[in-house]
N, C-alpha and C positions, 0 to 999 in steps of 0.2 A: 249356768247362772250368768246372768250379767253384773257384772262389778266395777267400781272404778278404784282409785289408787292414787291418791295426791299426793305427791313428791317422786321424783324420779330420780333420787339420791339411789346410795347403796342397799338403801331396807328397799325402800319401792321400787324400783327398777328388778332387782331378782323376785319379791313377792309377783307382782303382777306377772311377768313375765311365765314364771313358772305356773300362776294359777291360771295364764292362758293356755299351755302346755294342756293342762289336766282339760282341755274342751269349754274353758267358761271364755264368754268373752269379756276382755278389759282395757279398760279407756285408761290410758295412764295421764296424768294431768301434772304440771309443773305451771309455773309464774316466770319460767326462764324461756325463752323463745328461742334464744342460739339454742338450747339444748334440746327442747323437744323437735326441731329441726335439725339437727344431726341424729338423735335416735330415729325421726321419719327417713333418713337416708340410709337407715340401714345400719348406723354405726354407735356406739354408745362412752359415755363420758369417762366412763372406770375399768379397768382392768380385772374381769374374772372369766377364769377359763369354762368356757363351753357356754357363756351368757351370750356372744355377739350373735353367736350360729342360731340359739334360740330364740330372739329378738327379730333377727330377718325372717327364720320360720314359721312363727307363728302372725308376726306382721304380714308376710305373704299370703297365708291362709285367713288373713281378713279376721282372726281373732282377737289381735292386740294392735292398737292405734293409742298414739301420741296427741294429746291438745293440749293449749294454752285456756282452754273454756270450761271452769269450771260448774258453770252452772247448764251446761249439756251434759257434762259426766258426769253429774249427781240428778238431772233428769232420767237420764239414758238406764241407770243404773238399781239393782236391789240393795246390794251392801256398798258402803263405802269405804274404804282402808284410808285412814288418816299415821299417812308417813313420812314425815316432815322433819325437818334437825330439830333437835333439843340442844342446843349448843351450850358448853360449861360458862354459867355465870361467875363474876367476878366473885363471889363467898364459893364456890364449889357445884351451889345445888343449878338445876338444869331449867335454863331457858324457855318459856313456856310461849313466848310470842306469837311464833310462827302456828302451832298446834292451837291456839285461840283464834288467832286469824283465819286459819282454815277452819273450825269449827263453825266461826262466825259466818263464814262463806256459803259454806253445807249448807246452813240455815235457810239461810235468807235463797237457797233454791231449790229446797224441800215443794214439792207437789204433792206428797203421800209419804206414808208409810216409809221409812228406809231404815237400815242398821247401819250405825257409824262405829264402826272399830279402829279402835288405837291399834296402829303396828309400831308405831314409834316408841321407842326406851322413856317412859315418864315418869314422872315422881308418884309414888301411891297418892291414892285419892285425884288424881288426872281426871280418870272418868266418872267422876262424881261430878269435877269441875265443866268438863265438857259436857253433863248433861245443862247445868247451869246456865252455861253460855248459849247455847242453843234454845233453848225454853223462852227465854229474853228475843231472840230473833222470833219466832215461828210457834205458831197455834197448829202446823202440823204433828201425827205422832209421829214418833221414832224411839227408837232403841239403842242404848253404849252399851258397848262390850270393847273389853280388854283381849289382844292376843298378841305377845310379844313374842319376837323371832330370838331364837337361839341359834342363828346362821353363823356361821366359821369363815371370814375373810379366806379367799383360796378356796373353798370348798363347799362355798354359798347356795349353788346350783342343788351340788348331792344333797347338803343339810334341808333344804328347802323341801326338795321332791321324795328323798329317806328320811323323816325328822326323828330321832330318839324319842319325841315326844311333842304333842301338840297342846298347848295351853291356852284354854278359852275361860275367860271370867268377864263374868256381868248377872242381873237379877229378872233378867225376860226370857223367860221360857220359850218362847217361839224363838229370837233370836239365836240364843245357845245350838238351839237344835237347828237351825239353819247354818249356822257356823259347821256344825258336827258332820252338815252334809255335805257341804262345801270340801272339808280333809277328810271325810273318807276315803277318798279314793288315793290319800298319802298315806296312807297306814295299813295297807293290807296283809301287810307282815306281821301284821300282831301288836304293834309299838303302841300305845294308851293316848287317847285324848282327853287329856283330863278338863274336868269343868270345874271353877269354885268362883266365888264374889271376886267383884277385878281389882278389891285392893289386892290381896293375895295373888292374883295373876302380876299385877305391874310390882309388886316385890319379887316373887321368883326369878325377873329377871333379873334385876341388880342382885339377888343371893347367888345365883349361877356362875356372876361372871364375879361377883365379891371372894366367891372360894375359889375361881380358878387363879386366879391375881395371888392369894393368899398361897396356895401352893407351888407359884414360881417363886415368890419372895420367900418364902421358908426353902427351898432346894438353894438358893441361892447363899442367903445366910451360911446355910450349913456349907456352899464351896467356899466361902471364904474360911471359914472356921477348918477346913480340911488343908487348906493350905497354911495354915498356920501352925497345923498338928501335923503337917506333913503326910496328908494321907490321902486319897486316892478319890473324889466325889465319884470318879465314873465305878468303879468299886461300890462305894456306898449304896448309889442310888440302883443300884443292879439290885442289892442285897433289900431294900427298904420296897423296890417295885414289885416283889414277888409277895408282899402281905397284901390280899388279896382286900383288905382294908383299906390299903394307902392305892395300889394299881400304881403302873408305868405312865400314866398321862399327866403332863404338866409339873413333872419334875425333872427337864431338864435345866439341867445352869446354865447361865447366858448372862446378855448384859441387860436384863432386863427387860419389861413387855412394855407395849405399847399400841397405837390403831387405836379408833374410833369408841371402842368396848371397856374396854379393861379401867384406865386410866379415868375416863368421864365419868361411868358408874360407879366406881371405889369410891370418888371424891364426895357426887352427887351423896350415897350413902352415908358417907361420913357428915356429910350436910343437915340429912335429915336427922341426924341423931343428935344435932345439933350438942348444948352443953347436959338438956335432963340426961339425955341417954347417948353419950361419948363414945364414939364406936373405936376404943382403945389400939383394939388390933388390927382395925384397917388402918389408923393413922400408923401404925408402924409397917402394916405392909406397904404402904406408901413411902414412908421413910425409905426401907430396904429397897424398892426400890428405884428412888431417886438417885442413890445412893450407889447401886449398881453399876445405873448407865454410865458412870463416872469411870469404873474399875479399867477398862483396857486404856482408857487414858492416864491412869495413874500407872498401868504397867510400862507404857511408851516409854513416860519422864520418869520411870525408875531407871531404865535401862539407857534414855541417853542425854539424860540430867537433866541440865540449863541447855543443854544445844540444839535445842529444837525449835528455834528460828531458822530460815533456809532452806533446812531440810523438806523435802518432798514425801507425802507418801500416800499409797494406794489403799483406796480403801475400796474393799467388794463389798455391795450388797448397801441398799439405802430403803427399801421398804421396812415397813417393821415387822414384817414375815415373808417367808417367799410367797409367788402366787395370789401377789396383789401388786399395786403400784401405792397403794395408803403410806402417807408418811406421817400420816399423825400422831404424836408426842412418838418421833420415831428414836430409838436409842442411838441411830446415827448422827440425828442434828446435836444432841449432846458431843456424843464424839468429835465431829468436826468442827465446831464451835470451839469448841477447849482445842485444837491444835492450832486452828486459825488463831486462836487469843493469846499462842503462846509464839506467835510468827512462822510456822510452818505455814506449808504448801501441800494441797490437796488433790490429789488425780481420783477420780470416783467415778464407779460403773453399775449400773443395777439393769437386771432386761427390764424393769416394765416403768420403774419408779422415777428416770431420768429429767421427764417435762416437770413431774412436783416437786423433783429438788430444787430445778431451774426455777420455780415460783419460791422458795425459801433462802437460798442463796445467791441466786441471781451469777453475778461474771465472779464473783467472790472464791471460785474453784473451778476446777479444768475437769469436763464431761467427757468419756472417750465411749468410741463404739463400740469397744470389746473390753472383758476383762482382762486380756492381757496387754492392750495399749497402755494400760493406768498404770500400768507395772513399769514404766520408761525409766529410769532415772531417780526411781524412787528408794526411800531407805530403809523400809519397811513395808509387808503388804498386813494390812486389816482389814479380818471378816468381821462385817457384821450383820448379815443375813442370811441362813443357811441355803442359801438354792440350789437344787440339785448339781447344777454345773459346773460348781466350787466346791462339788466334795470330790470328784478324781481330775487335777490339773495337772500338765505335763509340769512337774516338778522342775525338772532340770530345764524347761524354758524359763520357768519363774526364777529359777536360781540366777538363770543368766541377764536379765532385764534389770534384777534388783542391784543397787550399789553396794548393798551387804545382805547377805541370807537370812533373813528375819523373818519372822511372822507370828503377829498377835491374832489367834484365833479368840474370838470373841462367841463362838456357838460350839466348839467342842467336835468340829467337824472330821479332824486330821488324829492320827496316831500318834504320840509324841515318841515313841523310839522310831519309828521308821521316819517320819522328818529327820530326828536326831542322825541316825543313818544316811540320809543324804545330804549331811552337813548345813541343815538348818538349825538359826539360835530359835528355840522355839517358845512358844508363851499361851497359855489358854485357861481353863477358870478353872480353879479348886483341884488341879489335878497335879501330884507329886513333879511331875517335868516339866511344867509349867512356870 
């Protein structure tokens, strides 16, 4: 099929990519020119593993191409994926600008017949709205449908081309069935593409990511509640992941979530529920946590009071997951933010996430090339992303770099008797040694 793809953000950039993968070919379209000029060089804006190599691949094989012209790639094209930011408005609910803009666009280059599908996270009733807007430009026909991505920052690629599930809503029956043929060929495994009305598509996705957010904030809750009881969360959650009710996914403790997903759609949510219907337990999941990302800085200035002016210290891991470079509402700029404000000093190292810290903090903190340069002189080290390469570090180098053996694990990644064992003070969430 031929398709195009407006926005060459993190939705658009792996959707397109990977539906050129599967044999369609796709125009991918942006308004930014530095960037659709660097994806034509082969290279791409965001960090996700196994996106650059498919991006040259399939652009080599003349399937996938870059423009700034959008009224060629909605000529050129049968469907068109409208994936665009919704960025969090100042009351919570989500930014509609840009997804009208582009809608407006479409229109007004409509020649025939096409299907415009939302990939972008929107408020229910979106593609109600964008039938609207469209109808107003253009006496040509067309078709909306809803189909939101339930992709995994880190894991974008797999989730894309294995999806758990593909979600198509809209009320045209050709369209549907043209969408259905389009993810055939991602579901041969048996996984359901389910079809309903696109308010219900464009809620399943804020419900997805409203219950994953909800079960970090309740695992979290309860580490703190374990530490106060003295009792054990890696214990607990051992014993609570084997009901086959609750499962082992998204409850571990940490310092809370963050990226692009979690944080905008909870809110947005809470938004539309506005005061008739007060979405009670996502403002508390939101509470919990706010309220988290705060927690290893409160464990710091337990442990060294008021004297944490001067003091230097390490902090691993600045993405808000491994296996991405997103730093959005990342639990690290909390952290660093409340040490800078209390006059310390910061040595920070992340593999991917280093350039968007630099846009956040600017000269304000000391970037090193390696996780163990950050470690210099420092009085403490702090995780706060689990990346595989910070879970076995030569110990007794870190022992020797640090000006005191410390370390606040923020992700639950270390053993606390065996630090204890190699005479580390040790610190980590809702866990008795902690």
């Amino acid at each position: 099929m031929k398709l195009a793809v407006v926005g060459t953000g993190y939705v658009g950039l792996v959707a397109g990519t990977c539906l050129a993968e599967s044999g369609n070919d796709v125009i991918c379209v942006d308004i930014d020119a530095k960037k659709i000029d660097l994806l034509n060089s082969g290279k791409v804006p965001i960090y996700e593993p196994g996106l650059e190599e498919m991006v040259r691949r399939n652009a080599e094989d003349q399937r996938l191409s870059f423009t700034t012209d959008l009224d060629l790639a909605v000529k050129s094209s049968e469907i068109v994926f409208i994936a665009v930011g919704t960025p969090q408005g100042p009351t919570g609910h989500a930014n509609l600008e840009y997804v009208k803009a582009t809608a407006q666009g479409i229109a007004k280059a409509l020649d025939g017949f096409k299907i415009i599908v939302t990939k972008s996270t929107v408020p229910v009733g979106t593609a109600d709205q964008i039938k609207q807007w469209i109808k107003a430009e253009t006496s040509h026909p067309f078709a909306v449908a809803s189909n939101p991505e339930f992709m995994k920052e880190g894991a974008a690629v797999e989730d894309f081309m294995k999806p758990d599930r593909v979600v198509l809503g809209g009320d045209n029956p050709e369209a549907l069935a043209k969408l259905r043929e389009l993810y055939d060929p991602f579901v041969r495994t048996g996984n359901p593409i389910l079809t309903m009305d696109s308010r219900s598509a464009e809620m399943s996705k804020y419900a997805a990511n409203a219950m994953l957010a909800t079960k970090i904030s309740f695992i979290n809750e309860v580490a703190r509640l374990c530490e106060e009881m003295h009792a054990d969360i890696g214990e607990v959650r051992r014993a609570i992941s084997l009901d086959r009710r609750i499962g082992p996914h998204f409850i571990f403790p940490g310092v809370g979530y963050g990226g692009s997903c979690f944080p905008k759609d909870t809110r947005a949510m809470i938004g539309m529920g506005g005061e008739r219907q007060e979405m009670v337990l996502l403002k508390a999941v939101e509470q919990v946590n706010e309220r988290q990302k705060r927690w290893l800085f409160d464990k710091v200035e337990g442990h060294f009071g008021d004297k944490l002016a001067g003091l230097t210290f390490a902090v691993w891991g600045l993405a808000f997951k491994p296996r991405t470079d997103d730093m959005r509402d990342a639990p690290a700029i909390n952290l660093i933010e409340s040490l800078l404000g209390a006059g310390a000093r910061v040595q920070a190292f992340d593999p991917e996430a280093m350039e968007e810290a630099r846009k956040i903090f600017g000269d304000r903190i000391q970037y090193t090339h390696r996780n163990y340069d950050a470690l210099h002189g420092a009085a403490a080290l702090l995780i706060v992303t689990e990346w595989n390469e910070f879970r076995r570090p030569d110990f007794a180098r870190v022992k020797n770099l640090l000006t005191e053996p410390i370390i606040f694990d923020g992700r639950n990644i270390y053993d606390p008797a065996d630090l204890g064992k190699l005479g580390f003070t040790y610190y980590s969430i809702g866990r008795r040694h902690g």
